[in-house]
mmCIF entry with sequence, helices, sheets and N, C-alpha, C, O atoms, coordinates in Angstrom:
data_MODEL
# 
_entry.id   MODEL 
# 
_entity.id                         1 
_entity.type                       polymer 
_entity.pdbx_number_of_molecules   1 
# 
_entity_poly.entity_id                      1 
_entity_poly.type                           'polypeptide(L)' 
_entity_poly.nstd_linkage                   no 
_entity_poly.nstd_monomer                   no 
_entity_poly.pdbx_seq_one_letter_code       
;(UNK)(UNK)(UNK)(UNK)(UNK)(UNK)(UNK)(UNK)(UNK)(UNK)(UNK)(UNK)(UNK)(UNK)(UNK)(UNK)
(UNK)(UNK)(UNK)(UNK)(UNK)(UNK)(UNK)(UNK)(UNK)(UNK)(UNK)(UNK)(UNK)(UNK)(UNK)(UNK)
(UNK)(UNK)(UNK)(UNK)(UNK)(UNK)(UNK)(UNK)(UNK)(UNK)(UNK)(UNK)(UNK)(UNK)(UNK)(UNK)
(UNK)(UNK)(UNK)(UNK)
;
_entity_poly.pdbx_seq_one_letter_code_can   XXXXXXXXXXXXXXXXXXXXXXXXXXXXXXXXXXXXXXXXXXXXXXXXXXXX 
_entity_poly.pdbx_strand_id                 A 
# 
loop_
_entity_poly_seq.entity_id 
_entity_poly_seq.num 
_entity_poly_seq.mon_id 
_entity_poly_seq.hetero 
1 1  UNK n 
1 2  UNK n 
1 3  UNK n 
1 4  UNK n 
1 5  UNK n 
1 6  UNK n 
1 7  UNK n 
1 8  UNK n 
1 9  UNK n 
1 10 UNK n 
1 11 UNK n 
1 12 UNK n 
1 13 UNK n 
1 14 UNK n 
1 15 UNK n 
1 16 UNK n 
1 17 UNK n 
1 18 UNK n 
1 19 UNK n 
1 20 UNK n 
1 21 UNK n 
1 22 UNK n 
1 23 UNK n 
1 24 UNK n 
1 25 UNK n 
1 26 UNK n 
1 27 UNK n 
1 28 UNK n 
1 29 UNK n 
1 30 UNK n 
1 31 UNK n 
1 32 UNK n 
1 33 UNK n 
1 34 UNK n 
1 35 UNK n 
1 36 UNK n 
1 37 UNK n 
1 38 UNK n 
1 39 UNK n 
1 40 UNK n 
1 41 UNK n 
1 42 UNK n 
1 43 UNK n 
1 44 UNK n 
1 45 UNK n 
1 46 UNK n 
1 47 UNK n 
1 48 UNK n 
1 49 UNK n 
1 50 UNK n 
1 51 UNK n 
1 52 UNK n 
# 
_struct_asym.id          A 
_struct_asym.entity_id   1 
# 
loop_
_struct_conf.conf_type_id 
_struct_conf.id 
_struct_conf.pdbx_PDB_helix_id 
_struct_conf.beg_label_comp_id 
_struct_conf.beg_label_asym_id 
_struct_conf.beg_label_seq_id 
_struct_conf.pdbx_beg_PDB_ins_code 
_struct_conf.end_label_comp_id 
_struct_conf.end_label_asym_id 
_struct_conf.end_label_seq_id 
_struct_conf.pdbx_end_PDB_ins_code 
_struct_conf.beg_auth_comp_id 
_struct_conf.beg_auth_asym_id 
_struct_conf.beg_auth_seq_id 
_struct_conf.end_auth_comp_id 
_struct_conf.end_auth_asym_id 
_struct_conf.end_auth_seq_id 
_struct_conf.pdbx_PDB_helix_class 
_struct_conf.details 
_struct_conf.pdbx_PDB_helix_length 
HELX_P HELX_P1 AA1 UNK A 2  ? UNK A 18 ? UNK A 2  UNK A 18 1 ? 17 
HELX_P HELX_P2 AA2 UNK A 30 ? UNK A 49 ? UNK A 30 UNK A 49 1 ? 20 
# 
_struct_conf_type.id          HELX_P 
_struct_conf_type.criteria    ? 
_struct_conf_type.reference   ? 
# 
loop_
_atom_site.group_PDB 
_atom_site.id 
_atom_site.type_symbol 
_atom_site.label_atom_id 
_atom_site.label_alt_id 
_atom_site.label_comp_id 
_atom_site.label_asym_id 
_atom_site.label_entity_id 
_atom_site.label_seq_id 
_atom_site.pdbx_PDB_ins_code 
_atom_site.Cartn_x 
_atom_site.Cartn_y 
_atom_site.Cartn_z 
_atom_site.occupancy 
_atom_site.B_iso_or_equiv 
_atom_site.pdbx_formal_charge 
_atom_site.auth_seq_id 
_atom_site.auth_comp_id 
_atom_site.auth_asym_id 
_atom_site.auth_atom_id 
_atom_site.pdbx_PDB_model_num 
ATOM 1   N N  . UNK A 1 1  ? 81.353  96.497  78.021  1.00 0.00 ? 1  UNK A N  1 
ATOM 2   C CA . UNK A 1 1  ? 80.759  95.228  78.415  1.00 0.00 ? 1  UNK A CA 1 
ATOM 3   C C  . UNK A 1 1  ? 81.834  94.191  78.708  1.00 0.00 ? 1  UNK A C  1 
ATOM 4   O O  . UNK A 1 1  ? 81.665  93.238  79.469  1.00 0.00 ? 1  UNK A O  1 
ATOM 5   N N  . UNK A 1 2  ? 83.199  94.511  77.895  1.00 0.00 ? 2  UNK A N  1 
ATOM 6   C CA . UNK A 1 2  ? 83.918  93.178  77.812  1.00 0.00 ? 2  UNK A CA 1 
ATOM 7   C C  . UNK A 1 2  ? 84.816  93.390  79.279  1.00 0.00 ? 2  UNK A C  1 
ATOM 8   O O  . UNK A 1 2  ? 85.190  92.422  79.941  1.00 0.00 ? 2  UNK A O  1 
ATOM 9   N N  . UNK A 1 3  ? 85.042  94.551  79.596  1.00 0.00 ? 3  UNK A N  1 
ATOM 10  C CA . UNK A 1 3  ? 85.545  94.937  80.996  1.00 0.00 ? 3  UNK A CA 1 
ATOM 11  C C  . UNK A 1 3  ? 84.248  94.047  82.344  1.00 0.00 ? 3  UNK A C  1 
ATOM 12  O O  . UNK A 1 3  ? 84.630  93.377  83.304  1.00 0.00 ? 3  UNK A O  1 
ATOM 13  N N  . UNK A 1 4  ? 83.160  94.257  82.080  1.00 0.00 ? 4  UNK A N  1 
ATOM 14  C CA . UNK A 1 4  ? 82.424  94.234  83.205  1.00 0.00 ? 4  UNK A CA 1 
ATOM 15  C C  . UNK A 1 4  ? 82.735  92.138  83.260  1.00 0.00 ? 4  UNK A C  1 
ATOM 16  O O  . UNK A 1 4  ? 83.149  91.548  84.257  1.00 0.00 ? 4  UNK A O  1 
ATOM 17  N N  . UNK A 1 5  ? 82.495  91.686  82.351  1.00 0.00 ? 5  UNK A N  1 
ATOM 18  C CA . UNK A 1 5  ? 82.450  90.366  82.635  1.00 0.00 ? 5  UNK A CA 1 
ATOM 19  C C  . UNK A 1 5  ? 83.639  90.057  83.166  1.00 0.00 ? 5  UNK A C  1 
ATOM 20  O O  . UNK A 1 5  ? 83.707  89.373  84.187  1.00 0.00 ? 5  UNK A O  1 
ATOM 21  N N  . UNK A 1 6  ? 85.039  90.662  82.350  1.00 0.00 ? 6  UNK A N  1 
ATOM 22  C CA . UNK A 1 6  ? 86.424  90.241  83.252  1.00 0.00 ? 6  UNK A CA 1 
ATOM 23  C C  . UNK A 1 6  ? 86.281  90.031  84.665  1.00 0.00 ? 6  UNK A C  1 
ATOM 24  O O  . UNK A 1 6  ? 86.440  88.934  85.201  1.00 0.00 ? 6  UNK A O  1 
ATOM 25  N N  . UNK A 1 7  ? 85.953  91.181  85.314  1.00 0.00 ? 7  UNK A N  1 
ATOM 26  C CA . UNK A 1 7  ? 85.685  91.573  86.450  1.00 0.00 ? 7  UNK A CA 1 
ATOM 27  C C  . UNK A 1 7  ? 84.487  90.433  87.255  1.00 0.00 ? 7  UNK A C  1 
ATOM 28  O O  . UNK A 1 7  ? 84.889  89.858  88.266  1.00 0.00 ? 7  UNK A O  1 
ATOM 29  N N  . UNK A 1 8  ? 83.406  90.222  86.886  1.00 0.00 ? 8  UNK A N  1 
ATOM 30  C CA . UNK A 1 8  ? 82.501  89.433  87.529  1.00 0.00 ? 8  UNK A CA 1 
ATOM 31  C C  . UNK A 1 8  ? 83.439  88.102  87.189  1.00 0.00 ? 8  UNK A C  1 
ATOM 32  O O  . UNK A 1 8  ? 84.090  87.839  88.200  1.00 0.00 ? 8  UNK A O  1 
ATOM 33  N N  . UNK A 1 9  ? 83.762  87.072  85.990  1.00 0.00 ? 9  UNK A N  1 
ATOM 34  C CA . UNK A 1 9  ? 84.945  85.909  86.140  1.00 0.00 ? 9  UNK A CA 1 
ATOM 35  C C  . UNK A 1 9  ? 86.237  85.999  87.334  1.00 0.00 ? 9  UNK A C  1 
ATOM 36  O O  . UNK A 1 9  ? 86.583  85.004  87.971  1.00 0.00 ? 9  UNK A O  1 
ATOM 37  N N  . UNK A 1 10 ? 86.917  87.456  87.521  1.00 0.00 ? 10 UNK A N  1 
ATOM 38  C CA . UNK A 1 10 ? 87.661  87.662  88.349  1.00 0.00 ? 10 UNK A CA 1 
ATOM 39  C C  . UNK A 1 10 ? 87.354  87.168  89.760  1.00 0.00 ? 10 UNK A C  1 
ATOM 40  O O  . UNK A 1 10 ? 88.023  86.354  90.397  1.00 0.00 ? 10 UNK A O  1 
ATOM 41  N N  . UNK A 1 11 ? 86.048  87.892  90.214  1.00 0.00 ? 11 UNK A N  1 
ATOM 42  C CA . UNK A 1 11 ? 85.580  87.575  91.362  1.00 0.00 ? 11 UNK A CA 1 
ATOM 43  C C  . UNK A 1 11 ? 85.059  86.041  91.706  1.00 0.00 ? 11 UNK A C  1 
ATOM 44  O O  . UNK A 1 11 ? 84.867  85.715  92.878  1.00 0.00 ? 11 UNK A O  1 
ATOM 45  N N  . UNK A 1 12 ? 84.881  85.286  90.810  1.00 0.00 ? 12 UNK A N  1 
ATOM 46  C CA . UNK A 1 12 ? 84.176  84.112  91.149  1.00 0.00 ? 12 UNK A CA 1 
ATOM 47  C C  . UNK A 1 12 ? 85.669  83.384  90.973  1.00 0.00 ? 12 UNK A C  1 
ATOM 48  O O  . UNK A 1 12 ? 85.739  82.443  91.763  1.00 0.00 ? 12 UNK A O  1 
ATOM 49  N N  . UNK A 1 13 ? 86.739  83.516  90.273  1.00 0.00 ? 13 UNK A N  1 
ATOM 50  C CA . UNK A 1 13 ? 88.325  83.134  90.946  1.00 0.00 ? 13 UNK A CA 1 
ATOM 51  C C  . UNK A 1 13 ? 88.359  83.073  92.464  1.00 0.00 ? 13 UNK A C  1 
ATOM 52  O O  . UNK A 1 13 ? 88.323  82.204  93.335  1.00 0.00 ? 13 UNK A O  1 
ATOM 53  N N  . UNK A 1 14 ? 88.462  84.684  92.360  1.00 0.00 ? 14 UNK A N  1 
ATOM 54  C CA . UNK A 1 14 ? 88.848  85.056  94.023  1.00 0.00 ? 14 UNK A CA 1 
ATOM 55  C C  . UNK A 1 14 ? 88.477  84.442  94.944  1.00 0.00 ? 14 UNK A C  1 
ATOM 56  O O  . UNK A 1 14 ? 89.275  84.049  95.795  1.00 0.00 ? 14 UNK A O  1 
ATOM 57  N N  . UNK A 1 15 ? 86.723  84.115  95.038  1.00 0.00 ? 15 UNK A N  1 
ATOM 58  C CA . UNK A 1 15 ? 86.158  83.788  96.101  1.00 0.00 ? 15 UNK A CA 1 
ATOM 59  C C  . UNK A 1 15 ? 86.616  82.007  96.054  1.00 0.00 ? 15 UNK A C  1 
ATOM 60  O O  . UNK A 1 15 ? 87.004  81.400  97.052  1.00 0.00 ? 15 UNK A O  1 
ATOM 61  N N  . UNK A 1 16 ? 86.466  81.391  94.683  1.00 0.00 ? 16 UNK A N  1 
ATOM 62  C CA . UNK A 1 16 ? 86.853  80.044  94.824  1.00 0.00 ? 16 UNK A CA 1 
ATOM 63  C C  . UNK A 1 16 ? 87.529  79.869  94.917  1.00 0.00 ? 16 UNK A C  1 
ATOM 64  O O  . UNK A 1 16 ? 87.522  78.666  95.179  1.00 0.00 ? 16 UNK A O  1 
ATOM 65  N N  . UNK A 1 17 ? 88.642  80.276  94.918  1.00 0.00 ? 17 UNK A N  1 
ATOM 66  C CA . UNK A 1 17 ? 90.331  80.106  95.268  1.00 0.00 ? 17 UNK A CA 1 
ATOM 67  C C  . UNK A 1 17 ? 90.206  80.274  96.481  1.00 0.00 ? 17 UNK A C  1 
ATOM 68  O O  . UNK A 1 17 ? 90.307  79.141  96.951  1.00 0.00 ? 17 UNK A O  1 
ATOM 69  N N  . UNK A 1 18 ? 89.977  81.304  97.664  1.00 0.00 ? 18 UNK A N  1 
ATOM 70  C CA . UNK A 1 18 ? 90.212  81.197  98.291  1.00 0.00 ? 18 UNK A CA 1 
ATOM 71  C C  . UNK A 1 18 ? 89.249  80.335  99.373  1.00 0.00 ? 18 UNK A C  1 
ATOM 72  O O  . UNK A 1 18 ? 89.619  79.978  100.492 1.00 0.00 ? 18 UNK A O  1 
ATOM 73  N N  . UNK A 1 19 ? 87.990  80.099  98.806  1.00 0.00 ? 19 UNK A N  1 
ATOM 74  C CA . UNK A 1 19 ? 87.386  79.401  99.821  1.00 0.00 ? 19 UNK A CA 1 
ATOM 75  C C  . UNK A 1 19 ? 87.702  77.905  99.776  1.00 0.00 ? 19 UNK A C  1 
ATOM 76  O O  . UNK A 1 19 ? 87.165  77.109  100.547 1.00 0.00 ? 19 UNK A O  1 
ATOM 77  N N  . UNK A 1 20 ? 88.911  77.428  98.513  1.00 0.00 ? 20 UNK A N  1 
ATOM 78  C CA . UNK A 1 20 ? 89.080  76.242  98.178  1.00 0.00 ? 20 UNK A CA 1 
ATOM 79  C C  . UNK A 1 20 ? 88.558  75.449  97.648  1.00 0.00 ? 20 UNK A C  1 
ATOM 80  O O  . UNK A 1 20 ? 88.920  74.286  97.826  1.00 0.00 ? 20 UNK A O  1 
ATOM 81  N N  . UNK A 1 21 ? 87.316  75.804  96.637  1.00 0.00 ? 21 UNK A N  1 
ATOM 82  C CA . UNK A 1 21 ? 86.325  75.619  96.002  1.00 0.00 ? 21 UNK A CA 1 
ATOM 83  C C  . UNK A 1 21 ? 87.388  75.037  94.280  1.00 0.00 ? 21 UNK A C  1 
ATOM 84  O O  . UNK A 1 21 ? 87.249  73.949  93.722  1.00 0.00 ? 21 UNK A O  1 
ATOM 85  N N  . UNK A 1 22 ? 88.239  76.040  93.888  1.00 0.00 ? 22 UNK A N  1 
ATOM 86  C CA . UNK A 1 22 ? 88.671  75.989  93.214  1.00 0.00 ? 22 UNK A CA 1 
ATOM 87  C C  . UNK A 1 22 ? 90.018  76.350  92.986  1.00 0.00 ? 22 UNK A C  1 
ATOM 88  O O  . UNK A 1 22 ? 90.251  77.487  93.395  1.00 0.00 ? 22 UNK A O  1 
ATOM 89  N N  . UNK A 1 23 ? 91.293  75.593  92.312  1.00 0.00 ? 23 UNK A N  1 
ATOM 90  C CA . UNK A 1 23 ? 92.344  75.316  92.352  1.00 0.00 ? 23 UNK A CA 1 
ATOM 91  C C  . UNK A 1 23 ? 93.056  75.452  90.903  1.00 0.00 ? 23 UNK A C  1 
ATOM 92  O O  . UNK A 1 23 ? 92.323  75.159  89.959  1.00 0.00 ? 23 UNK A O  1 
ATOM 93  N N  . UNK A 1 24 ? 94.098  75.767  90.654  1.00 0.00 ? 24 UNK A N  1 
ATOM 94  C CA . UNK A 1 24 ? 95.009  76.380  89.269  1.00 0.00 ? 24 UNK A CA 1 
ATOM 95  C C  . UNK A 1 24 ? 95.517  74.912  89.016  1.00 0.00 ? 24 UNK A C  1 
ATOM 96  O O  . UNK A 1 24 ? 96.219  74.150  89.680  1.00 0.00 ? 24 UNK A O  1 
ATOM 97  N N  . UNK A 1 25 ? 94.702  74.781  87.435  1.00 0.00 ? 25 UNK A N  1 
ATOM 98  C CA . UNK A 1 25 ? 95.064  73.359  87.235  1.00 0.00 ? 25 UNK A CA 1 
ATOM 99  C C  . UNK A 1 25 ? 96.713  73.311  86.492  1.00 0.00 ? 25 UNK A C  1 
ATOM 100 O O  . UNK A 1 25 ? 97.359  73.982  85.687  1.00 0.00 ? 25 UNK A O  1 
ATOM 101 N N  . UNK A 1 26 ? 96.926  71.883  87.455  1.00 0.00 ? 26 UNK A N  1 
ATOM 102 C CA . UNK A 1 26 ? 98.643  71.332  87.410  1.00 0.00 ? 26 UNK A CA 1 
ATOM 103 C C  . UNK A 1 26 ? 99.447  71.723  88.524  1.00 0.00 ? 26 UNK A C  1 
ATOM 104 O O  . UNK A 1 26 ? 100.553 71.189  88.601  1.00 0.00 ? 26 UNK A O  1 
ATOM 105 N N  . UNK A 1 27 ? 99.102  72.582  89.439  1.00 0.00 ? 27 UNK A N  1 
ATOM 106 C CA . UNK A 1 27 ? 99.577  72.789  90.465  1.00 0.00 ? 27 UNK A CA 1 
ATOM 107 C C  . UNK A 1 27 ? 98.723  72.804  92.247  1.00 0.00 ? 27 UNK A C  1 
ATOM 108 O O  . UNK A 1 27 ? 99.136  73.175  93.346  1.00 0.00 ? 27 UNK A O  1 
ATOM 109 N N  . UNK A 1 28 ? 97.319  72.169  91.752  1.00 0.00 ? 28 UNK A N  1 
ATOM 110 C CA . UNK A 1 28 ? 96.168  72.260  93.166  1.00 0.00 ? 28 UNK A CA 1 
ATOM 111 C C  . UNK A 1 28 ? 96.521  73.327  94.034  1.00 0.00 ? 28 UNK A C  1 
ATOM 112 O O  . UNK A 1 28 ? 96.757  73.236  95.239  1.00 0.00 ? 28 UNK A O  1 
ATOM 113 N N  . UNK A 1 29 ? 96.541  74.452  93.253  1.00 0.00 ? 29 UNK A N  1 
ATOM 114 C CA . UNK A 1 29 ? 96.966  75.780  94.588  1.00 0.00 ? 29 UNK A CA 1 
ATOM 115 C C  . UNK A 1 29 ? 95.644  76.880  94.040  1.00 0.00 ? 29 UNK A C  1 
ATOM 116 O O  . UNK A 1 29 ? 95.367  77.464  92.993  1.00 0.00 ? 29 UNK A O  1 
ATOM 117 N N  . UNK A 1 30 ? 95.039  76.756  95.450  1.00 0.00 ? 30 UNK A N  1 
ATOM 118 C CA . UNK A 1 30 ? 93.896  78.046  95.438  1.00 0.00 ? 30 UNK A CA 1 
ATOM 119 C C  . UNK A 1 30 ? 94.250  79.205  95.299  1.00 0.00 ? 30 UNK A C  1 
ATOM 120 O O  . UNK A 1 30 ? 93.524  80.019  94.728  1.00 0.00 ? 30 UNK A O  1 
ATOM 121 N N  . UNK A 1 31 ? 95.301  79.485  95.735  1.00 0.00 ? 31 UNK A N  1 
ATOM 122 C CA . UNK A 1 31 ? 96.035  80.972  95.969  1.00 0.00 ? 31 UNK A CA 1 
ATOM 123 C C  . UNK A 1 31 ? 96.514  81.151  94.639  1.00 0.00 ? 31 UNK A C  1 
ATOM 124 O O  . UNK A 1 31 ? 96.125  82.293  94.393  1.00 0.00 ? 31 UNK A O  1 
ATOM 125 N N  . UNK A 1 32 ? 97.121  80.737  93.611  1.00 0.00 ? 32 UNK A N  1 
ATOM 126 C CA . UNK A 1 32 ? 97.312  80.899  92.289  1.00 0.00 ? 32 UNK A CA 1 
ATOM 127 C C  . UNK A 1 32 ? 95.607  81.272  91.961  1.00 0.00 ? 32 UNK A C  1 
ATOM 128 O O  . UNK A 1 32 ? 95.427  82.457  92.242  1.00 0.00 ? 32 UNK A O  1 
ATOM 129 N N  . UNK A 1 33 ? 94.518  80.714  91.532  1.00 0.00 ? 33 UNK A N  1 
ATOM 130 C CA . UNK A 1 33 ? 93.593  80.869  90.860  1.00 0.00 ? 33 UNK A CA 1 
ATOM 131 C C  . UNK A 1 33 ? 93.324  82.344  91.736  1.00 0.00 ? 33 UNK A C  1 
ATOM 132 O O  . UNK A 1 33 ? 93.344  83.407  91.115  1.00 0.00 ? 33 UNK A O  1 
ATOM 133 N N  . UNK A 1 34 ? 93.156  82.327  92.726  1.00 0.00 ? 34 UNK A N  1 
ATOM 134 C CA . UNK A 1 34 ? 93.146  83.758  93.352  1.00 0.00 ? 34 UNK A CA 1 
ATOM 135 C C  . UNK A 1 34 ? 93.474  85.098  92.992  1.00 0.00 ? 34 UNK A C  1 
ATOM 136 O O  . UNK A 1 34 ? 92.982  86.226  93.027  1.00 0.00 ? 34 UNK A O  1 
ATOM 137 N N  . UNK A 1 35 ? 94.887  84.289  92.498  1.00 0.00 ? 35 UNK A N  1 
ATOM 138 C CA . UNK A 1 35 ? 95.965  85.693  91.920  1.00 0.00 ? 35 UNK A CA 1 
ATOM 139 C C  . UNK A 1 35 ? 95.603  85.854  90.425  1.00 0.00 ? 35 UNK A C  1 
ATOM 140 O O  . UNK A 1 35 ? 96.042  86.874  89.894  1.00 0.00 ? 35 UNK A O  1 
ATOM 141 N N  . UNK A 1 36 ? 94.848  84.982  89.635  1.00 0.00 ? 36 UNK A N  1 
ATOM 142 C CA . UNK A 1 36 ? 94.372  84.511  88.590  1.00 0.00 ? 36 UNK A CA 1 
ATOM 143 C C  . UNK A 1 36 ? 93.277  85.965  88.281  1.00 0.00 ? 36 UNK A C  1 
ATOM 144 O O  . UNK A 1 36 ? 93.185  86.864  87.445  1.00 0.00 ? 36 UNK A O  1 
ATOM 145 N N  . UNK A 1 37 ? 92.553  85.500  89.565  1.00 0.00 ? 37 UNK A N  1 
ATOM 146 C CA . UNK A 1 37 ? 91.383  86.174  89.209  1.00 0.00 ? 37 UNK A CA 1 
ATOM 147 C C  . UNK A 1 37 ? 91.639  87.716  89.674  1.00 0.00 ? 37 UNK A C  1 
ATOM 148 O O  . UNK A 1 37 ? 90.820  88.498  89.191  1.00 0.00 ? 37 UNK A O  1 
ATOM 149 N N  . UNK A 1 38 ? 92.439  88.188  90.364  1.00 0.00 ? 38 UNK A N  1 
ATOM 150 C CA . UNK A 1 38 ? 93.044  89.336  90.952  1.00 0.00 ? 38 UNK A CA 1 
ATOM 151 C C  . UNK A 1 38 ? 93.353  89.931  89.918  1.00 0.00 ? 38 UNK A C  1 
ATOM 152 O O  . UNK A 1 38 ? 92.801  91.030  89.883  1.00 0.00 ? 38 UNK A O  1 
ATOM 153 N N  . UNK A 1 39 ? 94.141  89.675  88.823  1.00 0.00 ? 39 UNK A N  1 
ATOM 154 C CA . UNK A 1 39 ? 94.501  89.622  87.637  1.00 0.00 ? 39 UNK A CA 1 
ATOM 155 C C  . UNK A 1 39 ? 93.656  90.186  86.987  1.00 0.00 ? 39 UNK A C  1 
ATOM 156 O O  . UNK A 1 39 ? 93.742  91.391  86.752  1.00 0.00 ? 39 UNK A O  1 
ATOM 157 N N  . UNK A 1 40 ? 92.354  89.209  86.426  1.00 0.00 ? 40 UNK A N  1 
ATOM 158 C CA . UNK A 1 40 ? 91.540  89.024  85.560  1.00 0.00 ? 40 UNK A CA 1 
ATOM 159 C C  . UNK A 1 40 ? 90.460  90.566  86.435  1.00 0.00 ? 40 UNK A C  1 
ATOM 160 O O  . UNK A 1 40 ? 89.679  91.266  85.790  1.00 0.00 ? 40 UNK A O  1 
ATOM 161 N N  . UNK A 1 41 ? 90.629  90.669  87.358  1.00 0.00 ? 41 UNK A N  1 
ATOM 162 C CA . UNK A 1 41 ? 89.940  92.115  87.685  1.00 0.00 ? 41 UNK A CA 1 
ATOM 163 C C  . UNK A 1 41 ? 90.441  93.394  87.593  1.00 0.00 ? 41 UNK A C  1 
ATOM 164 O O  . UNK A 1 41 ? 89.807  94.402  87.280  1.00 0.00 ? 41 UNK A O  1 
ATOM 165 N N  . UNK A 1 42 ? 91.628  93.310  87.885  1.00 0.00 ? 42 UNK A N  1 
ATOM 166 C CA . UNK A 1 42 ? 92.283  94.963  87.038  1.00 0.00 ? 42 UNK A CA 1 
ATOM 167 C C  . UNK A 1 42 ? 92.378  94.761  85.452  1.00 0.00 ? 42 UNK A C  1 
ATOM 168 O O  . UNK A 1 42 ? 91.748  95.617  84.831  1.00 0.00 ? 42 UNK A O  1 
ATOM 169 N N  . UNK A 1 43 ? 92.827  94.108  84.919  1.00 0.00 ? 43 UNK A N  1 
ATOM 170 C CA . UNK A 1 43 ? 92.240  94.005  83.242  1.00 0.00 ? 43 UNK A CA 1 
ATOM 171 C C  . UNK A 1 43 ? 91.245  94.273  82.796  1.00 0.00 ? 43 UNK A C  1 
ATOM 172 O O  . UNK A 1 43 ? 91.157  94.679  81.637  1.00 0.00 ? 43 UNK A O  1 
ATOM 173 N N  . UNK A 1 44 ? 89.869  94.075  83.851  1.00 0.00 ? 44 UNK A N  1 
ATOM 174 C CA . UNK A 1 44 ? 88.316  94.199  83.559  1.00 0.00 ? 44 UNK A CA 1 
ATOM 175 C C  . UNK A 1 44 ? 88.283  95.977  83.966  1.00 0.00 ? 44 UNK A C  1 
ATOM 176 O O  . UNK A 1 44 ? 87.589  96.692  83.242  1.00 0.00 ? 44 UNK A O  1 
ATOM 177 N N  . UNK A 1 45 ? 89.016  96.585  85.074  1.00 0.00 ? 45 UNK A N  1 
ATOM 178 C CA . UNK A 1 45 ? 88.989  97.657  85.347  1.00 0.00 ? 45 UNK A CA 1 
ATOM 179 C C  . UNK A 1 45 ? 89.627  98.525  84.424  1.00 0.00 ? 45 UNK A C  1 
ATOM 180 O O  . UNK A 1 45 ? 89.090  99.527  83.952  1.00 0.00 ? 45 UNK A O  1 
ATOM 181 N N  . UNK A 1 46 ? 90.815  98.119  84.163  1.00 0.00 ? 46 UNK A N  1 
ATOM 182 C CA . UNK A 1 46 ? 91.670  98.643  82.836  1.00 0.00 ? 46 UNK A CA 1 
ATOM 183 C C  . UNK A 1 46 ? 90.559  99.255  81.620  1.00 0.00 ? 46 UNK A C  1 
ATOM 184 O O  . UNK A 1 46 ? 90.363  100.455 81.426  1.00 0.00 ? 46 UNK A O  1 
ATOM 185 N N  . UNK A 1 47 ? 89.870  98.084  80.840  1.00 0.00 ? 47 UNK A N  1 
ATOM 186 C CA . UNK A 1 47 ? 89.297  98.143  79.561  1.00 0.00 ? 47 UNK A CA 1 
ATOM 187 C C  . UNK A 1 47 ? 87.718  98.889  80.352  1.00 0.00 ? 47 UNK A C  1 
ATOM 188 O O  . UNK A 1 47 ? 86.923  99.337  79.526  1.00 0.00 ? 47 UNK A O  1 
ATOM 189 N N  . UNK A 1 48 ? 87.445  98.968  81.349  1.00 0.00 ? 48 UNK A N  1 
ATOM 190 C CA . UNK A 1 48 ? 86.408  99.939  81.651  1.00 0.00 ? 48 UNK A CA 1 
ATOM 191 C C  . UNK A 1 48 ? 86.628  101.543 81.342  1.00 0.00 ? 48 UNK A C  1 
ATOM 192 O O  . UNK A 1 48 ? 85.891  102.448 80.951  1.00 0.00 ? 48 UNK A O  1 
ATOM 193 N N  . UNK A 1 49 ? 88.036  101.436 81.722  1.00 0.00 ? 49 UNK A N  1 
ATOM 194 C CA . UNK A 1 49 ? 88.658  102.881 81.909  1.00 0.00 ? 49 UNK A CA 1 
ATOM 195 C C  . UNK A 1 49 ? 89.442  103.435 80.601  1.00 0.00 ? 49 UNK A C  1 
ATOM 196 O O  . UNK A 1 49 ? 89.868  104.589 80.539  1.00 0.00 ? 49 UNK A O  1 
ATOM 197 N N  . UNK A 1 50 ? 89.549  102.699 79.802  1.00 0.00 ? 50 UNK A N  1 
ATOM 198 C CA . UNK A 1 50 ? 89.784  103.529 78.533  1.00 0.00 ? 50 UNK A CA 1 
ATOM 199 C C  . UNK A 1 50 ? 89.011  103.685 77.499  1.00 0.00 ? 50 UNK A C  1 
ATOM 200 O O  . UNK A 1 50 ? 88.362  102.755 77.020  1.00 0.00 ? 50 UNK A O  1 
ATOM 201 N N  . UNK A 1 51 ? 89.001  104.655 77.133  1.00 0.00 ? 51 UNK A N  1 
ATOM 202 C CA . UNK A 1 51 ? 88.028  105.307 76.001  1.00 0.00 ? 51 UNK A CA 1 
ATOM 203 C C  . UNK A 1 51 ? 87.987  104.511 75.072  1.00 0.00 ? 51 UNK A C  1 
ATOM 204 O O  . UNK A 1 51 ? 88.998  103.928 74.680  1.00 0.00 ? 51 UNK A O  1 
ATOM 205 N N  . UNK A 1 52 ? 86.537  104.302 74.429  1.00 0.00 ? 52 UNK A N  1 
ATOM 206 C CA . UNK A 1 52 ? 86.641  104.083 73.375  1.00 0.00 ? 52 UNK A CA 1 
ATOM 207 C C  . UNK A 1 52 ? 86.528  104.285 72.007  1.00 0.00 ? 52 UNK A C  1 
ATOM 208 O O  . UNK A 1 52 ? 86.953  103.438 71.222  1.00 0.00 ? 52 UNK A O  1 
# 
């Protein structure tokens, strides 16, 4: 479960970062929160993929 939410938070980064919706606070850069959430989705894929 704790994988699947990473992953859905990841994506709502991605899309707001890049649609400029949303920005990495202290630096107003979409493309950081982007990479944020890029991030935050292989971590969610990671903990999907190992046993528990």
């Amino acid at each position: 479960m704790r994988g699947i939410v990473n992953i859905v938070i990841g994506i709502i980064f991605i899309i707001g970062g890049l649609s400029g919706n949303l920005a990495l606070r202290g630096t107003h850069s979409g493309g950081g929160i982007a990479a944020v959430g890029g991030f935050l989705v292989l971590l969610g894929i990671f903990r999907m993929m190992r046993p528990e």
